[in-house]
C-alpha positions as CSV (number, residue, x, y, z in Angstrom):
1,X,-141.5,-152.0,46.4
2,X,-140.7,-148.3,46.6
3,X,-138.2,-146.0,47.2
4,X,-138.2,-145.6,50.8
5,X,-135.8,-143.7,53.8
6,X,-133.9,-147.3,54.7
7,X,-133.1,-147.8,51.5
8,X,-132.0,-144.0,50.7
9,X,-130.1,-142.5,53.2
10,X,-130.6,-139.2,54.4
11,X,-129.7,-137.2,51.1
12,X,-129.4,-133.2,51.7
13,X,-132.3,-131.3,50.2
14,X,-129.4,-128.8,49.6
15,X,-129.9,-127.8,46.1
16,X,-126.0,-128.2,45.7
17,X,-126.4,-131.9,46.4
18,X,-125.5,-134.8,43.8
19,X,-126.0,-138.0,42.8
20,X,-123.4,-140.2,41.0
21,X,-124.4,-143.2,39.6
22,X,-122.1,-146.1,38.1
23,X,-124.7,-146.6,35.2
24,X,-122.9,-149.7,32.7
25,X,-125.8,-149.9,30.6
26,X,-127.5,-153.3,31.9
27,X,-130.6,-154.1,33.6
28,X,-129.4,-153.5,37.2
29,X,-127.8,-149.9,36.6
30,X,-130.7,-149.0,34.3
31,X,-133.4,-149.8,36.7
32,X,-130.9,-147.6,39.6
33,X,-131.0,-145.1,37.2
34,X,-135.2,-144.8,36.8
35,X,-134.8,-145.6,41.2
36,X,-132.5,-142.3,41.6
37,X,-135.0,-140.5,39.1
38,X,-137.6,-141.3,40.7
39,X,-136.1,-140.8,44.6
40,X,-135.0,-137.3,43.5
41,X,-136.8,-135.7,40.7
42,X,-135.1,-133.0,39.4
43,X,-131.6,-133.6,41.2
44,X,-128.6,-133.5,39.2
45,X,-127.6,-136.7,38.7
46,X,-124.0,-137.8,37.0
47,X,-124.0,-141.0,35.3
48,X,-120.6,-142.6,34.8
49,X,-119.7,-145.4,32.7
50,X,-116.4,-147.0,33.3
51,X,-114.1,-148.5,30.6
52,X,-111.2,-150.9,32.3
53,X,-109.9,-152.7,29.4
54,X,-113.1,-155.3,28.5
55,X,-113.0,-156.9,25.7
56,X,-115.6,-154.8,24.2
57,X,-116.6,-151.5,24.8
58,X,-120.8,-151.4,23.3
59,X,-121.9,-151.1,26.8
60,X,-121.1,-147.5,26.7
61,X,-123.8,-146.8,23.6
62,X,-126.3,-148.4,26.3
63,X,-125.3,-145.9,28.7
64,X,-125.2,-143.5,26.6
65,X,-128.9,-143.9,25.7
66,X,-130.0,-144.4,29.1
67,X,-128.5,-141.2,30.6
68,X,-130.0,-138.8,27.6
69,X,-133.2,-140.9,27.9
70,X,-133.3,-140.1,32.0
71,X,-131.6,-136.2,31.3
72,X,-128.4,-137.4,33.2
73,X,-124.9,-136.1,32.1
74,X,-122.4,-138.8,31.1
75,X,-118.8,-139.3,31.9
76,X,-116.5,-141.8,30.4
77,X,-113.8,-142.5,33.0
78,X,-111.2,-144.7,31.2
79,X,-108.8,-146.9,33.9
80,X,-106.2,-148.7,33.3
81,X,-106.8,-152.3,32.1
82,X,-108.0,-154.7,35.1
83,X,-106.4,-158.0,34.7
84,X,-107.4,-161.6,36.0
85,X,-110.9,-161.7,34.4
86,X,-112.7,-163.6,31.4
87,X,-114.3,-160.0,30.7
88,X,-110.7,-158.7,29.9
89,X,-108.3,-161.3,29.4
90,X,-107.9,-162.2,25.6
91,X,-106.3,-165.8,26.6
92,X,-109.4,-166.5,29.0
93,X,-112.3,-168.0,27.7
94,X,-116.1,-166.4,28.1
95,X,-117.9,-169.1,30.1
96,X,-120.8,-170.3,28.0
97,X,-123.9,-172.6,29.3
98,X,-123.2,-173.0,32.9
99,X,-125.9,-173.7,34.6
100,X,-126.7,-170.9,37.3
101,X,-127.9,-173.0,39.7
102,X,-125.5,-175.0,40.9
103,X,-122.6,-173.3,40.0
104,X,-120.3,-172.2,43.3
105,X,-117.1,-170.1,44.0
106,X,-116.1,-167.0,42.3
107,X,-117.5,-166.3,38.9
108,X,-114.7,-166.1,36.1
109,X,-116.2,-163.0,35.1
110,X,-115.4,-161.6,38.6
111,X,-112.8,-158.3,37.1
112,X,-110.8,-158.2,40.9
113,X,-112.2,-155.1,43.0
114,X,-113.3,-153.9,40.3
115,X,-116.7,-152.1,42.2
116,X,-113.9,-150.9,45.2
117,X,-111.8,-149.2,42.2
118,X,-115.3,-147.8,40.6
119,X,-116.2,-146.8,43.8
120,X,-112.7,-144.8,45.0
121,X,-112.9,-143.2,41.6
122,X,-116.5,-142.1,41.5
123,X,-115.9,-140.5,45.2
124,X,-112.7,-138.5,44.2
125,X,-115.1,-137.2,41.2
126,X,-117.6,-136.5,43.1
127,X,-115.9,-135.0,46.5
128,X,-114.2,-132.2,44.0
129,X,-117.6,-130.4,43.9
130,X,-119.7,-130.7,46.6
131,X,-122.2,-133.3,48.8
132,X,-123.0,-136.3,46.9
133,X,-124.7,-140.0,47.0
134,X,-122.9,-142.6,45.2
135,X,-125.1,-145.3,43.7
136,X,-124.3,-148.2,42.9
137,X,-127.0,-151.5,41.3
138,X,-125.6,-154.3,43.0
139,X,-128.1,-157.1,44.3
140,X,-128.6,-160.5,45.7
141,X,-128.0,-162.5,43.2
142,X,-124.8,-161.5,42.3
143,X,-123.3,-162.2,46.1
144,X,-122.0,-166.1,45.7
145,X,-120.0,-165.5,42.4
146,X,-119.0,-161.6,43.0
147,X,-117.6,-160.7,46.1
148,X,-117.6,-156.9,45.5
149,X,-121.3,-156.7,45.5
150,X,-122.1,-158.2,48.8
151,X,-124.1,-156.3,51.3
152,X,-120.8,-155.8,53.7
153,X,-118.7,-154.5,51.3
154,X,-121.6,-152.2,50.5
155,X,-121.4,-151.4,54.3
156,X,-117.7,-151.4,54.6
157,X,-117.4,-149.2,50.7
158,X,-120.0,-146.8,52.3
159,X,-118.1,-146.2,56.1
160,X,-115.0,-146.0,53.9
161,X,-116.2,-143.1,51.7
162,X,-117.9,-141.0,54.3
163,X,-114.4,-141.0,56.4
164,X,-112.6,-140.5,53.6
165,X,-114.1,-137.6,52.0
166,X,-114.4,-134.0,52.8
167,X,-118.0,-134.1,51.7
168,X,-118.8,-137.4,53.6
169,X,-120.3,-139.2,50.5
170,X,-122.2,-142.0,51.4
171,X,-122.7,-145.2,49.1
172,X,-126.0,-146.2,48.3
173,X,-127.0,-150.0,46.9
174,X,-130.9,-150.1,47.4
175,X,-131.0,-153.7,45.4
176,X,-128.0,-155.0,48.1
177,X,-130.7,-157.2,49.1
178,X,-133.2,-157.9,46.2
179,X,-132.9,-160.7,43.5
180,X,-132.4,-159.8,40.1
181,X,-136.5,-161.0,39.1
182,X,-137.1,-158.3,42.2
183,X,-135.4,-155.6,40.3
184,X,-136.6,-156.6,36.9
185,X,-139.9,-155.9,39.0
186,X,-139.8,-152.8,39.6
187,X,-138.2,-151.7,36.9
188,X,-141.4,-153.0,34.7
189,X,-143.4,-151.1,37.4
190,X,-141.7,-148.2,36.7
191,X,-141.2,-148.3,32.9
192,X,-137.2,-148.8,32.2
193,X,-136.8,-148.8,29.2
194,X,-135.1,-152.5,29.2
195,X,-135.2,-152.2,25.4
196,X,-132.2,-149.7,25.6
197,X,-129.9,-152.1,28.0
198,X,-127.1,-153.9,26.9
199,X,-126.1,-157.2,29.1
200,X,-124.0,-159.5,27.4
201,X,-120.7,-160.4,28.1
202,X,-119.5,-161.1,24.5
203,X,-121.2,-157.8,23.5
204,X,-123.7,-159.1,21.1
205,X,-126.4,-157.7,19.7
206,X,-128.7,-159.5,20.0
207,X,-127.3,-161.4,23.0
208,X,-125.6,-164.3,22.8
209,X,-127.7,-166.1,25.3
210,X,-125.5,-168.6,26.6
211,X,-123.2,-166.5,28.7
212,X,-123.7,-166.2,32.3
213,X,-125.3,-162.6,32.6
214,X,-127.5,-163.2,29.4
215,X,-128.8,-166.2,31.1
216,X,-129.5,-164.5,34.4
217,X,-130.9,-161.6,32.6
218,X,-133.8,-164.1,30.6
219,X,-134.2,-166.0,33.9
220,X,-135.1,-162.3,36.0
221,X,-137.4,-161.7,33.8
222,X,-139.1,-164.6,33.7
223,X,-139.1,-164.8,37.3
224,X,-140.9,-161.2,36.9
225,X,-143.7,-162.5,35.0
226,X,-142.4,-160.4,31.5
227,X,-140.3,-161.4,28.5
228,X,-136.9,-159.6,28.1
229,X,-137.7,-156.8,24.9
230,X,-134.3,-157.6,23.4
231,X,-133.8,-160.4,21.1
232,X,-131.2,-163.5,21.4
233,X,-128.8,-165.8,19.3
234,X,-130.4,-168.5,21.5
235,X,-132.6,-168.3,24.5
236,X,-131.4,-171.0,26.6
């Protein structure tokens, strides 16, 4: 799989064009990051990590590394906290051990809008200077317990932003319809350096293991054919 004009859009060659990526340090913004890279060598690309009151904040050394090691500039946007979630509520537990398979409904780990939010923010950043692409790493997988990364609010998001701007960003989401072993993939394909990534929820290092994205993350890449490079608490 390759970068390819369905999946991109029609970016301007304008040399004033920009690319803004929401880049959280995990597997899925990492590989968007090499994707974008590798789409528009030599673009300017801003990476932008988002803090929103989780209940840890080592995600952002992830990005961090990832944006030097691609030559991105990094923004820290702090929001206000986003309540209702297991990723920032102190009295809600982390799940741990569910099995992936056959659970259904909305993940507790679901922070509310929190990718419409991301998405209003990273416009109004990006519409202050000029033409832009926002990009954002959702994929298939993540549909069923996440409703902010299916592939009509992706549609809906991307309408929204190019009425709303004076620029007419568009939104771009070239995993919308990938599994997470499909971008694990080409990320291996294209050397990401998965090493640098940060996924877990409890913000271990090494990862827990046992929380829902570490377990998604181990199951990815073995559906890739490749062992995860970071080490684990328990591989489950």
């Amino acid at each position: 799989m390759t970068p390819s004009s369905a999946n991109l859009g029609p970016s301007s060659a304008d040399p004033a064009f920009s690319h803004y990526l929401l880049l959280s340090g995990g597997v899925d913004s990492s590989t968007l990051a090499a994707w974008v890279r590798h789409a528009h060598p030599g673009a300017p690309v801003v990476a932008v990590t988002f803090l929103y009151g989780q209940k840890h904040s080592v995600e952002c050394e992830a990005a961090a590394a990832l944006a030097a090691h691609y030559g991105f500039e990094h923004r820290v946007v702090e929001l206000r906290t986003i309540e209702g979630s297991a990723l920032t509520d102190a009295n809600q537990a982390m799940p741990e051990g569910r099995d992936l398979g056959t659970v259904t409904g909305v993940a507790p780990t679901y922070v509310p809008a929190r990718n419409l939010l991301f998405l209003a923010s990273l416009a109004s950043l990006a519409d202050a200077h000029g033409p832009a692409d926002l990009w954002l790493g959702v994929h298939r997988d993540d549909h069923t317990g996440y409703p902010d990364c299916r592939p009509e609010f992706v549609r809906a998001a991307d309408e929204a932003v190019r009425l709303g701007t004076q620029y007419g960003l568009r939104v771009r989401a070239p995993f919308a319809e990938w599994s997470k072993g499909d971008v694990v993939r080409w990320g291996l394909d294209h050397e990401v350096p998965y090493r640098l990534t940060l996924s877990c929820y409890q913000g271990s290092r090494p990862g827990c293991g046992v929380c829902d994205t570490c377990q998604a993350r181990v199951e990815a890449f073995r559906e890739a054919g490749a062992e995860d490079p970071i080490p684990y608490v328990v591989r489950m």
